[in-house]
ChimeraX commands (.cxc) that place a marker at each C-alpha (Angstrom):
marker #1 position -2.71,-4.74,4.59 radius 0.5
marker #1 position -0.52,-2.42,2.07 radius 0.5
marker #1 position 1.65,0.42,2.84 radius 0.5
marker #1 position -1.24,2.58,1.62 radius 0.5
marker #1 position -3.77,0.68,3.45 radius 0.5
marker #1 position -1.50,1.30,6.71 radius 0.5
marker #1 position -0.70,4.86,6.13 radius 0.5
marker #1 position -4.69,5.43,5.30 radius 0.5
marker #1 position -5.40,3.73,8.76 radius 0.5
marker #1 position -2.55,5.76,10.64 radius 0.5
marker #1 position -3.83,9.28,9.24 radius 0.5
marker #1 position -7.65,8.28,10.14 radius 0.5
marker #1 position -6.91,7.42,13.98 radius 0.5
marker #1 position -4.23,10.10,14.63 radius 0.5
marker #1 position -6.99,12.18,13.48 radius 0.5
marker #1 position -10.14,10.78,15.51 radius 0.5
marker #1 position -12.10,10.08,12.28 radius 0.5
marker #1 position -14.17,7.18,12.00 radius 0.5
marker #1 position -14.31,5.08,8.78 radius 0.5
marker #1 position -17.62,6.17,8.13 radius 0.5
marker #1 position -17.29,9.84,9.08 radius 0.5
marker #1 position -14.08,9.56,5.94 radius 0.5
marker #1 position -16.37,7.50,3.69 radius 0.5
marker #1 position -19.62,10.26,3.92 radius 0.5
marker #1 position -17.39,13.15,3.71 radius 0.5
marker #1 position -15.57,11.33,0.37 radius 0.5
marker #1 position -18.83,10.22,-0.72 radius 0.5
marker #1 position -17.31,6.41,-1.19 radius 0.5
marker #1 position -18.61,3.62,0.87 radius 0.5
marker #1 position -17.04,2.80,4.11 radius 0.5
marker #1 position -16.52,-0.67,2.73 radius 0.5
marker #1 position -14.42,0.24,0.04 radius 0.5
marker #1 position -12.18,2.23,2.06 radius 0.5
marker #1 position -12.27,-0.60,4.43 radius 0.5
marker #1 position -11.27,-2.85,1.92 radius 0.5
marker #1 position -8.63,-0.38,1.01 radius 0.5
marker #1 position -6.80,0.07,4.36 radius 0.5
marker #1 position -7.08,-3.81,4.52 radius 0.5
marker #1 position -5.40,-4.56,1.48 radius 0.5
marker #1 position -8.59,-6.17,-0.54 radius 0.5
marker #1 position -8.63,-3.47,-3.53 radius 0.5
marker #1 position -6.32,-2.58,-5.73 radius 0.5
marker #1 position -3.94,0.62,-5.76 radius 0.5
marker #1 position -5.82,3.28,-5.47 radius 0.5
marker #1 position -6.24,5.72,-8.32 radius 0.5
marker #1 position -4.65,9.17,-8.50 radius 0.5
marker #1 position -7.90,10.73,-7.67 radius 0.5
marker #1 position -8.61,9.11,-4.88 radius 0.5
marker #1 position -5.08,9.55,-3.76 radius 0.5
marker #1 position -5.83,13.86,-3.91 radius 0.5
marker #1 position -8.91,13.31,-2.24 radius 0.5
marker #1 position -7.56,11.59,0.68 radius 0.5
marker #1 position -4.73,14.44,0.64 radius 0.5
marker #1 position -7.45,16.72,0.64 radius 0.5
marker #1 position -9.31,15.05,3.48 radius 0.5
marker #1 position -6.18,15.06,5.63 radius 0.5
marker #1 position -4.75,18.27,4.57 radius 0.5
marker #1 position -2.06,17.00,3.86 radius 0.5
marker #1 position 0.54,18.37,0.74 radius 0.5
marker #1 position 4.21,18.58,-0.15 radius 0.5
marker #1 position 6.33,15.76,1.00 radius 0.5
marker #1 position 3.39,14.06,3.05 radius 0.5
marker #1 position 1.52,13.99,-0.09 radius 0.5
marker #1 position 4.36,12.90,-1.92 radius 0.5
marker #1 position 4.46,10.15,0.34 radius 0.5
marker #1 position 1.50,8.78,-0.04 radius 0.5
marker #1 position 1.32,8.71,-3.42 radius 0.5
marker #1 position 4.74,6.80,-3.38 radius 0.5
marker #1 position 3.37,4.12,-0.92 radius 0.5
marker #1 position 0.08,3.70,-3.25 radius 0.5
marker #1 position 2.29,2.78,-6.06 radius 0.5
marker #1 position 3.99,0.27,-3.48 radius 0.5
marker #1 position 0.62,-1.34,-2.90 radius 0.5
marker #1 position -0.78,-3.07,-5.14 radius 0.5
marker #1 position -2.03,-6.05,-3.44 radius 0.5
marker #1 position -1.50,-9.51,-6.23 radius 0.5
marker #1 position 1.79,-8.42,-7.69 radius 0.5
marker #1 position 3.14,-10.34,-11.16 radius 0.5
marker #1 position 6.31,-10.21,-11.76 radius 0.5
marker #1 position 7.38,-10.64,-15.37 radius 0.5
marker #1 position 10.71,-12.28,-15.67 radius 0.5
marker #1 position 10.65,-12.85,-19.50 radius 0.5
marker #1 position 14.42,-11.93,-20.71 radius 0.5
marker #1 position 15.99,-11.20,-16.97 radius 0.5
marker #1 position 19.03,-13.80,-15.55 radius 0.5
marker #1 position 17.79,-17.43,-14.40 radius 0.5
marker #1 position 18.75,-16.36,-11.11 radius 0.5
marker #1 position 15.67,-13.39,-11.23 radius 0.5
marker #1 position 13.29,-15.89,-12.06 radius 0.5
marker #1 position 14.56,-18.06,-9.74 radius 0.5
marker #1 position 14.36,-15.07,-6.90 radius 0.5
marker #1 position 10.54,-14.09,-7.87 radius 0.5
marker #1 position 9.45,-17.96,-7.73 radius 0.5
marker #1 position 10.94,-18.18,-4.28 radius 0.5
marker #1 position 9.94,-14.76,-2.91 radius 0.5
marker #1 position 6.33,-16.71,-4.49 radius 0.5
marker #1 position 6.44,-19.42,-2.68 radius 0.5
marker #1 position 7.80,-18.22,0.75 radius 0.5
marker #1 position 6.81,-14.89,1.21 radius 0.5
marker #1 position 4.31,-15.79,4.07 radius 0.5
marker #1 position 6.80,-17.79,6.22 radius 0.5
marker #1 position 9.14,-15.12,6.52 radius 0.5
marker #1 position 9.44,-13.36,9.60 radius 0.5
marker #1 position 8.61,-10.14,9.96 radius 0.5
marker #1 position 12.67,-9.07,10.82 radius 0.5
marker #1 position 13.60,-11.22,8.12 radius 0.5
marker #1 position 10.97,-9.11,5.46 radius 0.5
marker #1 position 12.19,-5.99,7.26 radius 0.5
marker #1 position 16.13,-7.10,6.15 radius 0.5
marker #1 position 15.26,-7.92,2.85 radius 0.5
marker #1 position 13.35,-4.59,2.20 radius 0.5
marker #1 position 16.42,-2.26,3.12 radius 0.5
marker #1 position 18.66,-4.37,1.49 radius 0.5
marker #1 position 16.00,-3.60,-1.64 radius 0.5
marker #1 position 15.58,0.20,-0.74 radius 0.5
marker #1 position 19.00,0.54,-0.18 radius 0.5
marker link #1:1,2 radius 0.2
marker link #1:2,3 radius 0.2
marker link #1:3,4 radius 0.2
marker link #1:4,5 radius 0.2
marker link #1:5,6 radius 0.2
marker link #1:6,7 radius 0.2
marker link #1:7,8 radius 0.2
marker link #1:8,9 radius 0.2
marker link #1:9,10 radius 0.2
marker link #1:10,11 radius 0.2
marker link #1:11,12 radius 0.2
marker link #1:12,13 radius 0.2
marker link #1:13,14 radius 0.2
marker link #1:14,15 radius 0.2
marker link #1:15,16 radius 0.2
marker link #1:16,17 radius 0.2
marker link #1:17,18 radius 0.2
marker link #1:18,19 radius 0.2
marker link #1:19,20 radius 0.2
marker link #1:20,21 radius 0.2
marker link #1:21,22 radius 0.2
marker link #1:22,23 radius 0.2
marker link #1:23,24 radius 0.2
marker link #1:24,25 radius 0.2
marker link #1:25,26 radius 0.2
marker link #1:26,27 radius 0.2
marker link #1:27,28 radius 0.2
marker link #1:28,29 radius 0.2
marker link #1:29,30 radius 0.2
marker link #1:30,31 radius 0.2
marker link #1:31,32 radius 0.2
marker link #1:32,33 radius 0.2
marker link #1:33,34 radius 0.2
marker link #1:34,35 radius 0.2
marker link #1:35,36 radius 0.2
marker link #1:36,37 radius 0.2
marker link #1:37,38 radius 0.2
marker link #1:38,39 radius 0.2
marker link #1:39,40 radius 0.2
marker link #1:40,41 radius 0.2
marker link #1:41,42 radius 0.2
marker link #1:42,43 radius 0.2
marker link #1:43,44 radius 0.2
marker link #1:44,45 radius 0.2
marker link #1:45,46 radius 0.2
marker link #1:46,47 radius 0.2
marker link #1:47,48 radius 0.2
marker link #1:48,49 radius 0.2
marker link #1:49,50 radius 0.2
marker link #1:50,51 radius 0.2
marker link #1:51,52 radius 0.2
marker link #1:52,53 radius 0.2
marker link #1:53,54 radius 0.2
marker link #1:54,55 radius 0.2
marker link #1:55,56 radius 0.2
marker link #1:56,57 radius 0.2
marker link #1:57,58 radius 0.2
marker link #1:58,59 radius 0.2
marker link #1:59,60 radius 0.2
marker link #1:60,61 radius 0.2
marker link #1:61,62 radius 0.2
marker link #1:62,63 radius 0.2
marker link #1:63,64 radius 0.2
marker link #1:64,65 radius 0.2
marker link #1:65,66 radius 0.2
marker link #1:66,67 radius 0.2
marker link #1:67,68 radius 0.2
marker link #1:68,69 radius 0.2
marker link #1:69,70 radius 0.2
marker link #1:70,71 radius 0.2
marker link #1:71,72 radius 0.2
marker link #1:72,73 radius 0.2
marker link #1:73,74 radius 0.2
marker link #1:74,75 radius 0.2
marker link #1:75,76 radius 0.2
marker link #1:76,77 radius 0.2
marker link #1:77,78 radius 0.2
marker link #1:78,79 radius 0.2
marker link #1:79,80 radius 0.2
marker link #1:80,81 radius 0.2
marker link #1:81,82 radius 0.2
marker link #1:82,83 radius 0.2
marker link #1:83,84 radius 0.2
marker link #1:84,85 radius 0.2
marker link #1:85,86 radius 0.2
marker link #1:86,87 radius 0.2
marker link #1:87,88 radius 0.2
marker link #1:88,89 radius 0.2
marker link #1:89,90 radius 0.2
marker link #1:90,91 radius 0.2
marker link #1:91,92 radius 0.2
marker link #1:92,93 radius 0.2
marker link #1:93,94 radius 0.2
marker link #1:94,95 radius 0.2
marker link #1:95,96 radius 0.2
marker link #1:96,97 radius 0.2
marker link #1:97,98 radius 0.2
marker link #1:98,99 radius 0.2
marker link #1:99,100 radius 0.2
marker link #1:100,101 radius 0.2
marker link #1:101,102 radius 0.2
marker link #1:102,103 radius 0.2
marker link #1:103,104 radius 0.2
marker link #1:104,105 radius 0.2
marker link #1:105,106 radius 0.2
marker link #1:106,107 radius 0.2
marker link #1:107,108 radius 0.2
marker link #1:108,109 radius 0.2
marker link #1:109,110 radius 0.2
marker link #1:110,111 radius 0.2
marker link #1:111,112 radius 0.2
marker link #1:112,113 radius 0.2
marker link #1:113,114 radius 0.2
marker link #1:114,115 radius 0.2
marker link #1:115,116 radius 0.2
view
C-alpha cells in the first residue's frame, strides 16, 4: 500500500462509502481504485487527485495533503545515483536490498530522521 493508497482507504471508510459506490460516482472502475489504495498503480495523476478532493470535499490543507502524499507514492521507485558520493549509492543499494526486512519501528525511525 502507498501513503496515497492509505489516505484514499482512510477517507472512503470514515465516510461509509463503498469502493464501488466511489468508483460509479468517479466513473473509474472499482478495480483501478482498488489497485490504487493497494499500491498496484502508479501515482495518481493530478486529475484524479481533484476528483477524489472533489468526492470527499475536501480543500485547503487536506487537499494539499493529499496531493503531497500522491507524489510520495509512487509504488517501483529508481533512484538515480549517477554523480552523488559512493556512500549514496551505497545507501540506495542497501535501502534496495533490505527494505522488506526492516521493521516497521525501524522504517518509522528512518523516515523522521528523513523528514526531519
Amino acid at each position: 500500500m502507498t501513503p496515497f493508497g492509505a489516505r484514499l482507504r482512510a477517507l472512503r471508510q470514515a465516510r461509509g462509502v463503498t469502493l464501488g459506490a466511489m468508483a460509479e460516482a468517479m466513473q473509474l472502475s472499482s478495480a483501478y481504485l482498488s489497485a490504487l489504495e493497494n499500491g498496484h498503480r502508479g501515482r495518481p495523476s493530478a486529475g484524479l487527485i481533484h476528483q477524489v478532493c472533489e468526492f470527499f470535499g475536501l480543500i485547503w490543507d487536506e487537499a494539499d495533503e493529499l496531493s503531497r502524499l500522491a507524489q510520495l507514492s509512487h509504488p517501483r521507485v529508481v533512484i538515480d545515483t549517477a554523480g552523488l558520493a559512493p556512500e549514496a549509492t551505497e545507501l540506495a543499494n542497501r535501502l534496495a536490498l533490505r527494505i522488506g526486512e526492516l521493521p516497521p519501528e525501524r522504517l518509522s525511525a528512518m523516515l523522521g530522521l528523513l523528514r526531519g
